[in-house]
C-alpha positions in Angstrom: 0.0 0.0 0.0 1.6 3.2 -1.0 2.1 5.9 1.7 -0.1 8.8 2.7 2.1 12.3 2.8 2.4 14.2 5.9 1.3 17.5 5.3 2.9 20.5 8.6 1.3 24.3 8.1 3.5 26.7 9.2 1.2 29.7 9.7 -0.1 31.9 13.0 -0.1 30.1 16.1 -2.7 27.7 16.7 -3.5 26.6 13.8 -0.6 24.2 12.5 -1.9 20.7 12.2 -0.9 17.4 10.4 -3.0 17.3 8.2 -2.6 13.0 7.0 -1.2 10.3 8.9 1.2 7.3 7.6 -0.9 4.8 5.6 1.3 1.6 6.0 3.9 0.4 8.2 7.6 -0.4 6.8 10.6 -2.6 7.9 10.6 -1.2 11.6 10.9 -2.8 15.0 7.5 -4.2 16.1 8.5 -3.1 19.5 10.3 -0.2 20.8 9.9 3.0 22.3 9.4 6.7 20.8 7.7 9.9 20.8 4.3 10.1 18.3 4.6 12.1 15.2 1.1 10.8 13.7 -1.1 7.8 14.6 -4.0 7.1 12.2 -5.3 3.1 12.1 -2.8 0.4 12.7 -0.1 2.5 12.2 1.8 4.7 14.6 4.9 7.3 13.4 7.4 7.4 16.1 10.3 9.5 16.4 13.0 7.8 18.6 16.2 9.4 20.6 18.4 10.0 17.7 15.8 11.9 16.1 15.1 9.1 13.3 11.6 8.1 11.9 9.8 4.9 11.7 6.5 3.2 11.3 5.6 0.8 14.1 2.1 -1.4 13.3 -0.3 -1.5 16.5 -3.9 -3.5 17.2 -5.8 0.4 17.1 -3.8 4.1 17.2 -7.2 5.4 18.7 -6.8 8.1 20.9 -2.9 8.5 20.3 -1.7 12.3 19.9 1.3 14.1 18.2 3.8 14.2 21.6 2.8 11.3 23.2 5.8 9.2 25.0 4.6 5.5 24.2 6.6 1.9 24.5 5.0 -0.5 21.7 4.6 -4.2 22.4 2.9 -7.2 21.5 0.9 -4.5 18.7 -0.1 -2.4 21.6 1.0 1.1 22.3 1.2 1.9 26.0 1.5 6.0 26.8 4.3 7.1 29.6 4.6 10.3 29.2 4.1 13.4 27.1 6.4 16.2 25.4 6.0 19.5 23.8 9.0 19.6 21.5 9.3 17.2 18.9 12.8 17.1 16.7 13.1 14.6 13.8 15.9 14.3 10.8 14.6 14.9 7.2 15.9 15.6 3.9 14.9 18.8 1.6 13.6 17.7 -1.5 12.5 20.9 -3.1 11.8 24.3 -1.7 9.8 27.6 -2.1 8.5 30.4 -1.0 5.2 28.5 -0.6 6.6 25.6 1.7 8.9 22.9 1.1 8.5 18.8 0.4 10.8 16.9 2.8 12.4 13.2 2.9 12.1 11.6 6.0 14.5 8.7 7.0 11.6 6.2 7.1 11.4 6.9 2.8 7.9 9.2 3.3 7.4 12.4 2.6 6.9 15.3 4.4 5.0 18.8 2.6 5.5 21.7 5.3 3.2 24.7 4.1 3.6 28.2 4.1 -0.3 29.5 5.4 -1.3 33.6 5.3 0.3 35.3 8.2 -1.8 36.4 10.6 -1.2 39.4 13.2 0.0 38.2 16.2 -2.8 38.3 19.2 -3.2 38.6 22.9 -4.3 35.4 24.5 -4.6 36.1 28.2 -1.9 38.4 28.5 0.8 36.5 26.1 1.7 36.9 22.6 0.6 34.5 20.2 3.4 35.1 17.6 2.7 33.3 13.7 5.8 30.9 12.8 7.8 31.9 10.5 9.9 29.8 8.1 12.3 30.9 5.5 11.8 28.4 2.8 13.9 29.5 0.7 17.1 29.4 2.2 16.7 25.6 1.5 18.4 23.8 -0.5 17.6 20.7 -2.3 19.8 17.6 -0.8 20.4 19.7 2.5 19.8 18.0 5.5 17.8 19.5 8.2 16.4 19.1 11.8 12.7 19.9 12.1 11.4 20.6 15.9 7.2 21.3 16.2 6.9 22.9 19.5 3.3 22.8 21.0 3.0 26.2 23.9 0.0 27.1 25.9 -3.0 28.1 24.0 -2.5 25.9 21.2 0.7 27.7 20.2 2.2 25.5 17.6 5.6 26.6 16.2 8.2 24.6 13.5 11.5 25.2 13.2 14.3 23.9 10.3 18.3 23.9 11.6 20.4 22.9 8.2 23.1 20.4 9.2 26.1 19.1 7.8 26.2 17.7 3.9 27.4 14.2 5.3 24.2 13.6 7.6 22.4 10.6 7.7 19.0 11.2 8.6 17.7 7.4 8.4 18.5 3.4 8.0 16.3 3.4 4.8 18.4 6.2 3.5 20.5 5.1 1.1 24.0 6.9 -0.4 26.0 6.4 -3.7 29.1 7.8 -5.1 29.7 6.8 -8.7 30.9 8.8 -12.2 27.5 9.7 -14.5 27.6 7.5 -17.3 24.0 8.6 -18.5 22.9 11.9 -17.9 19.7 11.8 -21.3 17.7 14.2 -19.0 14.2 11.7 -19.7 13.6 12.1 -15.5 16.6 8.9 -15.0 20.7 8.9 -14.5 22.9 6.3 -14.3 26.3 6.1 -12.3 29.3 3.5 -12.3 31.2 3.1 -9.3 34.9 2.4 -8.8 34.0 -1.4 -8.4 32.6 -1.6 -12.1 28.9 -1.7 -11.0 26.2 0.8 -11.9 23.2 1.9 -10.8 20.3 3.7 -12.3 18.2 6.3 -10.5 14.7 7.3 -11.1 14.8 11.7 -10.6 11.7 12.8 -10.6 12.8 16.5 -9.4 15.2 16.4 -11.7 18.1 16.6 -9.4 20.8 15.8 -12.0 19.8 19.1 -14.5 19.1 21.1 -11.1 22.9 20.1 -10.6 24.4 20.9 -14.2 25.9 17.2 -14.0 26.7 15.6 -17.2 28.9 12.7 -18.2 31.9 11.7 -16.4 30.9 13.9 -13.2 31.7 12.9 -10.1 28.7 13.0 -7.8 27.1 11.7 -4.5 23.7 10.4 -4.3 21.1 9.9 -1.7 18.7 7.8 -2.5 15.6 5.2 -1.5 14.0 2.5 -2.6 10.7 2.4 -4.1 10.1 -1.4 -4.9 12.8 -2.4 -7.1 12.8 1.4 -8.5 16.2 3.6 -6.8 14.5 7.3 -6.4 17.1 10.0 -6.3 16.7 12.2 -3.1 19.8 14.5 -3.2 22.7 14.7 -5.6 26.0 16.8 -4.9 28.8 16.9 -8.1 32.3 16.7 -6.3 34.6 16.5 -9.0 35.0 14.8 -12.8 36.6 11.9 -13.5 39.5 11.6 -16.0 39.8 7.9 -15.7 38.9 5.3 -18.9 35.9 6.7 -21.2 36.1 10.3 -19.5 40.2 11.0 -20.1 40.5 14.0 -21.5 37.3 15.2 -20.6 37.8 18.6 -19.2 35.5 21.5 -18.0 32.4 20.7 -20.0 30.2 23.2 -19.8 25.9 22.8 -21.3 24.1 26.0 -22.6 20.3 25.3 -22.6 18.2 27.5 -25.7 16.4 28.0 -28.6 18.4 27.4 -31.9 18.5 30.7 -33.6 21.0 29.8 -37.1 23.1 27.0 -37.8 26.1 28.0 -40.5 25.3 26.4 -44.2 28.1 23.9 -43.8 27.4 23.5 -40.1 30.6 24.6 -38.7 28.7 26.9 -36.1 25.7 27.7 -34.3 23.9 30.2 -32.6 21.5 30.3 -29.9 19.1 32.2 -27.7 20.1 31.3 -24.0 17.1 30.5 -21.7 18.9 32.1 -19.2 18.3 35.3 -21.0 22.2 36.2 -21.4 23.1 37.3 -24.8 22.6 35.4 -28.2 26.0 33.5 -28.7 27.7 31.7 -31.9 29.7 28.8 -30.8 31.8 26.6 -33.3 31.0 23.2 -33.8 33.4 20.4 -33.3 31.9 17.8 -36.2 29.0 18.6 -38.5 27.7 15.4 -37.4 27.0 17.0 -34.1 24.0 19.5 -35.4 22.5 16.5 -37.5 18.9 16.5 -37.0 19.0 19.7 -35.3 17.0 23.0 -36.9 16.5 26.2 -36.0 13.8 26.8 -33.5 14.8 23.8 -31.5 15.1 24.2 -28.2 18.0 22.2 -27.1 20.9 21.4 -25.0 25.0 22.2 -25.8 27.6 20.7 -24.3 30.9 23.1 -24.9 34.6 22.3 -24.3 37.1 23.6 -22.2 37.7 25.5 -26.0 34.0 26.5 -25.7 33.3 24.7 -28.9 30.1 22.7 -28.8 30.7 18.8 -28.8 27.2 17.6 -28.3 23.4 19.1 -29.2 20.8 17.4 -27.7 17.1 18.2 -28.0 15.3 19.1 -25.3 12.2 17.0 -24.2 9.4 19.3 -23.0 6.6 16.2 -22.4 8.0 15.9 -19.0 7.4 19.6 -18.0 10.6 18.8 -15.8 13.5 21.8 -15.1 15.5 20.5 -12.3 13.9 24.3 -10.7 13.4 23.5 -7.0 11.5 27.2 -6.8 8.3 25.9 -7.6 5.2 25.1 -5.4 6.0 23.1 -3.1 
């Protein structure tokens, strides 16, 4: 059964809510002991002391609330306690002003949502400030610590402290370093490690174009598993390999745009950046290279260290994919 999204709204106090509760449990502990993030059915979403997620499966989550200290056992979920500060790991997946979709370490998603501010009210004598979250500071791959804080009144506040590129933020999330060996752009990559094996990632937010990566980058990948299918949550280029296929491969740059000309013996062509810089002629390396292409195209140029274009590849718009992590969230 495929998960449910949690859905967090940052807005004034007392009105941030989760808004869906996990759906199914997943390779977790059928025991243990944790602090409620959502209960809905068989399923409780504990948070445990290192701040990692997991689903436990229960006989009935009835009456369980967001806070709740419980010990699991035997399917039942026995409350000891209650706190107001929650603080779980998660992973940004995109990012806007509008809110942000987050990776938690359990594989599910999180959606925290940017309500209407609201004026801050009196509520017998203390301040009810709105939460504010600066969404977009974030960065797509970052890892962050999210704390919900419930006050007096029904003061609800949420708070995300980025933390340190290496950080693991679960056991069912997965990490890759490899060399991109297929970098089509179709919403999948491919990487080969140094021990000859290769992997291929489904990248739905287009993490790999969000990047610039192409061919023979070095890059690190974080990652989970969607039935046999390897879903890219983060990828980071650290370098570019100059070993077998990619020696001599040096400083390759891509220039996204329309096609504007193409020179009568095909020697060089001139495109309309999407960026909006300039209109640029750039030599070609092989005639070969612009075969197929025509003016109007909007395509993709790969350019030398020489700044002489060595690839064109159209550009697929069916996917309605960018690799921009400014939109809705």
């Amino acid at each position: 059964m495929p998960r449910r999204p949690l859905t967090l709204l940052a807005c004034a106090a007392g009105a941030c809510a989760l808004s869906a509760a996990p759906a199914a449990a997943k390779s977790v502990p059928s025991s243990g002991r944790g602090v409620v993030l959502a209960a809905s059915g068989h399923t409780v979403r504990l948070v445990d002391r290192s701040h990692r997620v997991g689903d436990v499966h229960v006989t009935s989550a009835h009456g369980l609330r967001r806070g709740a200290v419980v010990t699991v056992g035997k399917g039942r979920a026995r409350v000891t306690g209650h706190v107001g500060k929650i603080a779980f790991l998660a992973r940004v997946v995109r990012s806007s002003r509008h809110g942000a979709v987050l990776r938690l370490g359990d594989g599910s998603a999180l959606t925290i949502a940017g309500g209407a501010p609201r004026p801050a009210r009196r509520v017998r004598g203390a301040s009810a400030a709105g939460v504010t979250v600066d969404f977009q500071s974030l960065t797509s791959g970052q890892a962050v610590l999210v704390t919900i804080a419930a006050g007096g009144h029904g003061n609800v506040a949420i708070a995300l402290k980025a933390l340190s590129g290496g950080t693991s933020i679960g056991d069912d999330e997965l990490d890759a370093t490899g060399v991109v060996t297929d970098d089509t752009g179709d919403g999948t990559f491919a990487i080969g490690a140094g021990d000859g094996s290769g992997l291929r990632f489904s990248d739905p937010q287009r993490l790999l174009e969000a990047a610039h990566a192409t061919q023979c980058d070095e890059v690190e990948v974080a990652y989970h598993r969607d039935g046999s299918t390897l879903v890219a949550d983060s990828l980071r280029v650290t370098g570019q390999s100059s070993d077998g296929d990619c020696a001599g491969v040096t400083d390759m740059t891509e220039i996204d745009g329309v096609v504007t000309a193409i020179a009568g013996d095909a020697s060089s062509l001139t495109l309309q950046p999407d960026d909006g810089s300039p209109v640029t002629t750039v030599p070609v390396s092989d005639p070969s290279v612009v075969d197929g292409i025509q003016v109007g195209d909007d395509v993709a140029v790969t350019l030398d260290d020489t700044n002489t274009a060595v690839d064109v590849e159209p550009l697929d718009d069916s996917g309605g994919g960018t690799g921009d992590d400014g939109g809705d969230a």
